[in-house]
LONU-295692 format. One record per residue (C-alpha): x, y, z. Coordinates in steps of 0.1 Angstrom, whole numbers, plus 5000, padded with zeros to 4 digits. Each point is the difference from the previous one (the first is absolute). Layout:
+------+------+------+
:    x :    y :    z :
+------+------+------+
:    X :    Y :    Z :
...
+------+------+------+
***
This chain:
+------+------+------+
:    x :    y :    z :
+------+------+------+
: 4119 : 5397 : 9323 :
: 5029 : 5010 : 5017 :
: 5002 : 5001 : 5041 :
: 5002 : 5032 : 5012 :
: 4987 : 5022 : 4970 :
: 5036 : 5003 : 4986 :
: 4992 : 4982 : 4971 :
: 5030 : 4979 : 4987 :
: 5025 : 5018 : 5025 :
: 4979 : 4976 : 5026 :
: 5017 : 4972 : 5020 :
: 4978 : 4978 : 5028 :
: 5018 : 5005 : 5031 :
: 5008 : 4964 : 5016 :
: 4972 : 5003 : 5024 :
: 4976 : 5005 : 4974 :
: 5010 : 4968 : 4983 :
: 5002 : 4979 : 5031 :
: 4963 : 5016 : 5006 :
: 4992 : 4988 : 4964 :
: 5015 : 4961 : 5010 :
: 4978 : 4996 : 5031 :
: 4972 : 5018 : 4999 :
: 4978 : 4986 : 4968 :
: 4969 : 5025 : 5005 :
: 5021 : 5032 : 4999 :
: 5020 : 4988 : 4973 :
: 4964 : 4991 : 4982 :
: 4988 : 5032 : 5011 :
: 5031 : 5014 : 4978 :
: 4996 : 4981 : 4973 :
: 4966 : 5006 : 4996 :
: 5007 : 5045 : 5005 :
: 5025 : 4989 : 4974 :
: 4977 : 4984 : 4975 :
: 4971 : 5025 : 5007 :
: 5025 : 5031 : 4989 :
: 5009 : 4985 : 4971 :
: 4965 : 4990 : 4986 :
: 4988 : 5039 : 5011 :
: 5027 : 5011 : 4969 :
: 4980 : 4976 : 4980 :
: 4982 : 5023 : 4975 :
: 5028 : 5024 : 4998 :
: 5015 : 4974 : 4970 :
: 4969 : 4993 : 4982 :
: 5006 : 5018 : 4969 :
: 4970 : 5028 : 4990 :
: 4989 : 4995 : 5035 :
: 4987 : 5031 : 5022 :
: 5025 : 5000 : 5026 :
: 5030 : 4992 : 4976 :
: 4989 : 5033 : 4983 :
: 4997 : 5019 : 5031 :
: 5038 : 4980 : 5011 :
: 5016 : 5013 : 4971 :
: 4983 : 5034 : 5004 :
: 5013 : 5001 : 5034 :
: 5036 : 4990 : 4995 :
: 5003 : 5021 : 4969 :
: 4991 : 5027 : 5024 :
: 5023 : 4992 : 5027 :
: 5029 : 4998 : 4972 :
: 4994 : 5032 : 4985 :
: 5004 : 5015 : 5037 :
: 5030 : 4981 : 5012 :
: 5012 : 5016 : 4961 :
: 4993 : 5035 : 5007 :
: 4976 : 4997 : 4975 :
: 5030 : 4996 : 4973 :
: 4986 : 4996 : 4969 :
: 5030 : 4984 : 4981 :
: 5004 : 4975 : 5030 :
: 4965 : 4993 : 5005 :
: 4998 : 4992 : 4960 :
: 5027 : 4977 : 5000 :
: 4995 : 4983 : 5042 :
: 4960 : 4999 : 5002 :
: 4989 : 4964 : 4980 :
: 4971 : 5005 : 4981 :
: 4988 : 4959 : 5004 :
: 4981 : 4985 : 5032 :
: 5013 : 4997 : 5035 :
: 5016 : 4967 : 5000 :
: 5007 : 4993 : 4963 :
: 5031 : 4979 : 4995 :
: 5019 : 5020 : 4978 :
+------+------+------+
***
């Protein structure tokens, strides 16, 4: 959970570290928005699950448009296992 919604582009600017040093509630408070958006992503890996179905229905869907719809490339580029499968 990257500052800044730039994902792993993100840096903490030097004032938002020195704000994470001395000021333990907001840096709790950050933690905490931290851990909460990670747990909401929860049921996304179950396998079989509801929303993992409805994930990969979704993404598959977003691929095939950032494709063009391009058969060949959406055969060989869209997975056919769960989101979040190690392979």
């Amino acid at each position: 959970m990257a500052p800044q919604g730039k994902g792993r582009e993100a840096f903490y600017p030097e004032e938002e570290k020195e704000k994470m040093r001395s000021d333990a509630k907001y840096l709790l408070e950050y933690r905490k928005w931290i851990e909460d958006a990670m747990n909401a992503t929860f049921f996304l890996f179950r396998r079989d699950a509801p929303e993992q179905k409805e994930a990969v229905k979704s993404f598959a869907q977003m691929m095939r448009t950032r494709l063009k719809n391009d058969e060949r490339l959406c055969k060989l580029l869209i997975p056919d296992f769960g989101v979040g499968c190690r392979r």
